[in-house]
C-alpha positions in Angstrom: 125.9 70.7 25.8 126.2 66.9 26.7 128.3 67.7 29.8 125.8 70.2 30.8 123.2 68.5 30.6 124.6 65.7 32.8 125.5 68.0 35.3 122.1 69.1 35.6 120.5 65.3 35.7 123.0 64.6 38.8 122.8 68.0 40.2 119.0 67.2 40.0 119.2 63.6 41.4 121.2 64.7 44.2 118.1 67.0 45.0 115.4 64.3 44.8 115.8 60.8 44.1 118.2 58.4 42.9 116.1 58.5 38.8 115.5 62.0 36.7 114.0 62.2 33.8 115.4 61.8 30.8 115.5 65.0 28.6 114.2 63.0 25.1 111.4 61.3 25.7 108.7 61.1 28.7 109.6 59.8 32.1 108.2 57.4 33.8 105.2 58.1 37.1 107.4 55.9 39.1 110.7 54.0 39.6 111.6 51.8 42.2 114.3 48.8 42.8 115.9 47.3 45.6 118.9 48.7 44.7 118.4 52.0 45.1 117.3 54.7 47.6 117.9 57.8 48.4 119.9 59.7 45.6 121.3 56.6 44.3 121.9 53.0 43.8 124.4 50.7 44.6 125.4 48.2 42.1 127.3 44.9 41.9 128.8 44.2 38.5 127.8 40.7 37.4 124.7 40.6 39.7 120.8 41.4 38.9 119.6 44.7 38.8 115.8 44.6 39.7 113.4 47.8 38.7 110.2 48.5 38.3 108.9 51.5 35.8 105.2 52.6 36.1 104.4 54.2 32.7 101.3 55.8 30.7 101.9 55.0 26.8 102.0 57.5 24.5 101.7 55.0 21.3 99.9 52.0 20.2 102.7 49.5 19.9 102.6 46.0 19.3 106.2 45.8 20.2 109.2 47.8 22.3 112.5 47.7 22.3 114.5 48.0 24.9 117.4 50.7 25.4 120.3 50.4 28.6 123.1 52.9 28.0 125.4 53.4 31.2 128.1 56.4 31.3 130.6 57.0 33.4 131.8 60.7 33.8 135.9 60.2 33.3 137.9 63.4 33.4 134.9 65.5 33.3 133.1 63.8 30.4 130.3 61.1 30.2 131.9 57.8 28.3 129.0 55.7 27.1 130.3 51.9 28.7 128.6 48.6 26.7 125.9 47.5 28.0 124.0 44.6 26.3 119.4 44.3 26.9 118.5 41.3 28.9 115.8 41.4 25.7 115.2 43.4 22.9 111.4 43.4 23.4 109.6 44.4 26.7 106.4 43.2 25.9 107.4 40.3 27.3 107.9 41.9 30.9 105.0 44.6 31.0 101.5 44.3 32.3 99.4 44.5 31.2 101.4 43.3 27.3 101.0 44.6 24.7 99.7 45.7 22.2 99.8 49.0 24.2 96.9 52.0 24.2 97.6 55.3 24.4 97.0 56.6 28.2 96.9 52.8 29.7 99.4 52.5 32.5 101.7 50.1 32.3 104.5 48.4 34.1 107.5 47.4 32.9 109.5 45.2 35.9 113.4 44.6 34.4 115.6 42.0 35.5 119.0 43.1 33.9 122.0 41.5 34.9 125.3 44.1 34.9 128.1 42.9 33.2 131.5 42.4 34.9 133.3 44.0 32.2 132.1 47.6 33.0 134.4 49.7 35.7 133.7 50.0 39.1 132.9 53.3 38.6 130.2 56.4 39.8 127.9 57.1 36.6 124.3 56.7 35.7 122.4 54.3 33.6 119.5 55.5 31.3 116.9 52.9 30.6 114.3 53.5 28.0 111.5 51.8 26.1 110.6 52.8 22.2 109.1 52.0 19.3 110.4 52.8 16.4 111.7 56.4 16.8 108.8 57.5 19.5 110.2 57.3 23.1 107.4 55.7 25.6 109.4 56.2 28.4 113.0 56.8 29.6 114.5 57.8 33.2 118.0 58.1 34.4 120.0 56.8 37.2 122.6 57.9 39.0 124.2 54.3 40.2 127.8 53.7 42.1 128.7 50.1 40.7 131.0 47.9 42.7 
């Protein structure tokens, strides 16, 4: 199911921008970074990612934590790579902070640096905000890191 499902995300990437929703949890009105355009982004291990997510929040929270998983798909399947936050709590780098209320927009701007211990590979990244077990928000993207 997992497989499929990441199919579809790049099959669907490939058709309109370089982030997709993610298939868990609401996605984002818009993502942008300087690293990225078209279907995808280019990515150099060990420097800064910059993005910025434009959000409406679902939950009042007085705190989010922050979620970066990367896969690579190796042999057919995704491999989850590690990937360490640059924080654990975003209300540090949203506006307006929090505490959030439901339906305010919100914008998260993320400042992550990529670690040098992750493959130059073609994957995706999937970056999302929660609190507690309610997703806010969470996009994929598909990423070719050098």
């Amino acid at each position: 199911m997992f497989k499929f499902l990441l199919i579809l995300t790049l099959a669907i990437a490939s058709a309109n921008a370089f982030w997709t929703p993610c298939t868990s949890g609401p996605a984002p009105t818009s993502v942008t970074s300087p690293s990225c355009s078209g279907t995808s982004c280019t990515i150099t291990r060990g420097e800064i990612l910059r993005a910025t997510f434009v959000f409406p929040a679902n939950v009042a929270a007085s705190s989010l934590d922050v979620i970066i998983r990367a896969y690579a798909a190796i042999g057919g399947d995704p491999i989850q790579l590690p990937v360490t936050p640059p924080h654990d709590n975003a209300c540090s780098s949203i506006s307006p902070s929090c505490p959030t209320s439901v339906g305010t927009s919100y914008t998260w701007n993320i400042d992550f640096e990529v670690p040098t211990d992750i493959p130059a590979i073609n994957g995706f990244f999937t970056f999302s905000l929660t609190s507690g077990t309610t997703i806010v928000t969470c996009a994929n993207a598909t990423a070719s890191l050098h």
